[in-house]
N, C-alpha and C positions, 0 to 999 in steps of 0.2 A: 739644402741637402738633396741629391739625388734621389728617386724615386727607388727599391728596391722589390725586390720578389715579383710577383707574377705580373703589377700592373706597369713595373718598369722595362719586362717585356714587350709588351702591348705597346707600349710606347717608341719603343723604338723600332719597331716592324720587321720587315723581314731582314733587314742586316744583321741583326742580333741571332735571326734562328739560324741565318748561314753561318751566322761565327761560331756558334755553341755546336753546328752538325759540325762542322771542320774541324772542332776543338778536340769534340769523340772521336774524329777519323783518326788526327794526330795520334791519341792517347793510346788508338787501338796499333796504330802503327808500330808505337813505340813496346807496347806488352808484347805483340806479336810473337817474342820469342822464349816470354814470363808462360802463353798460356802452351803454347807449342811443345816447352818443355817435361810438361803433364804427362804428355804422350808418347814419350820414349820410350825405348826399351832401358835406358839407363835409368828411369825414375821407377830405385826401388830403395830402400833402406836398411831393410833387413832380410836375409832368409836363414829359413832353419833347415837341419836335417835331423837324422836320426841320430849322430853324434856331437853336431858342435852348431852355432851360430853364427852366421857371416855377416859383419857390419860396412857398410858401404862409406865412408868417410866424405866421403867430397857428396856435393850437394847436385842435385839432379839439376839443378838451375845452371849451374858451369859444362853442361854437354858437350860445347864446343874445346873444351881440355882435352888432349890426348890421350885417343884409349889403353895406349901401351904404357901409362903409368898408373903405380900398384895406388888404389886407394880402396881396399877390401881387405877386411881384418878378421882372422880366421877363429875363432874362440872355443875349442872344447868344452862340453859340459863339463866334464871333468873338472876344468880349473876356475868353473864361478862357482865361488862359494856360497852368492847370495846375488838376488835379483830384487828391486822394486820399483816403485813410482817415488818420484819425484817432482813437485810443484814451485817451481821459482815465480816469486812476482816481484818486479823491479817497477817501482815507483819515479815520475822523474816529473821535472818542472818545464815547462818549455817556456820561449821570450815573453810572451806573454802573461805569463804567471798561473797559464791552465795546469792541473794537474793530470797525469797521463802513467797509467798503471801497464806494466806490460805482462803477460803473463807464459813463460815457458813449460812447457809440460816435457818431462823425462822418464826414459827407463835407463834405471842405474846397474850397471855391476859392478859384484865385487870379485875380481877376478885375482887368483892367485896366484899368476904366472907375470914373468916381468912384461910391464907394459911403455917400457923404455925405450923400445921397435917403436910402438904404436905411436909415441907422445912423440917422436922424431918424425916419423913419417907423416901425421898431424903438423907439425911445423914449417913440414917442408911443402905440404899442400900448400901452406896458409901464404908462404913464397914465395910464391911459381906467378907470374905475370900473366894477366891478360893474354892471349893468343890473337894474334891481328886476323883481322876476317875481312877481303878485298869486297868490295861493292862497285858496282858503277859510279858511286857517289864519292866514293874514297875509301880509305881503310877502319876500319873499327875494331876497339878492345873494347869488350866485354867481360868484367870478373865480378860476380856478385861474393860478395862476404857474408856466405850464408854456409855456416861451417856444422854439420848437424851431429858431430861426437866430438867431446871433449873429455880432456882428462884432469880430474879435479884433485885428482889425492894420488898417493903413490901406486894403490892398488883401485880407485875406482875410473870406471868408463859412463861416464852419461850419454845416453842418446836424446836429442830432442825429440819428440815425437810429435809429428803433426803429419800422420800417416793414416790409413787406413788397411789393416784392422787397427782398430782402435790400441792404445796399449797394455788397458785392462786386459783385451782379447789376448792379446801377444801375451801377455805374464801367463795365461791362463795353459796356452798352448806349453809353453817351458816350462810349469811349475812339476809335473810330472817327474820334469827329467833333472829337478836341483831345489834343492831350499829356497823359497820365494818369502821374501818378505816385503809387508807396506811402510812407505816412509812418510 
């Protein structure tokens, strides 16, 4: 059996630490546009105003999508009758038989106004192809399936939240201006 961990390092000298520096080059090559998209002006999720809350649909990681298509969804206080948290855990098994919990964290609404717009425009994001992006290398599509509002019921909106401020803070900021409750 093969040597492992640190002394099967050792053992194979310096080929092994050029392979493992190259491996991270690669890696970082490859995220280059996971961590870049951090730093957009399109990486936001939510904002509020003094009358209504605007939710961003499409996910800050698809940048490269077309900015002239509508993926911001307009909400008056007025029409959420109720706001809270929400904790999904999705348990799953992978090939190997390890088990793997995954955890989604949500701010829910319950909005009172038809959300039949939203859950179509929702679909049609989820639709929309890859956008090709020329390189010296050749062409590339790029679509991550990271879709961060869904519509679960006739009248509710989830948002995932894995933003900052946190979504406690967000409830905080809204509960003012509408009934907030915890789920």
């Amino acid at each position: 059996m093969p040597a492992r961990g640190p002394q099967a390092v050792r053992r194979m000298g310096p080929l092994c630490h050029l392979l493992h520096r190259s491996n991270a080059a690669a890696r970082l090559f490859f995220l280059r546009g996971y961590v870049s998209a951090r730093f957009r002006d399109s990486n936001w999720l939510a904002q509020t105003t003094p009358t209504s809350v605007f939710l961003k649909f499409r996910s800050y990681l698809n940048y490269a999508m077309p900015d002239s298509d509508e993926t911001v969804v307009f909400i008056p206080y007025e029409e959420i009758r109720t706001a809270g948290l929400l904790t999904e855990r999705v348990a799953s098994t992978d090939l190997q038989g390890g088990r793997t919990t995954l955890t989604n964290r949500y701010v829910e609404f319950d909005v009172a106004g038809d959300v039949a717009e939203l859950a179509k425009a929702i679909s049609a994001e989820r639709a929309k192809p890859a956008p090709a992006e020329k390189h010296w290398y050749g062409t590339v599509s790029t679509l991550y399936n990271d879709f961060p509002v869904r519509i679960v019921a006739p009248s509710f909106v989830q948002v995932r939240w894995a933003a900052v401020p946190g979504r406690k803070q967000f409830l905080r900021v809204l509960s003012p201006l509408f009934k907030s409750r915890r789920l």
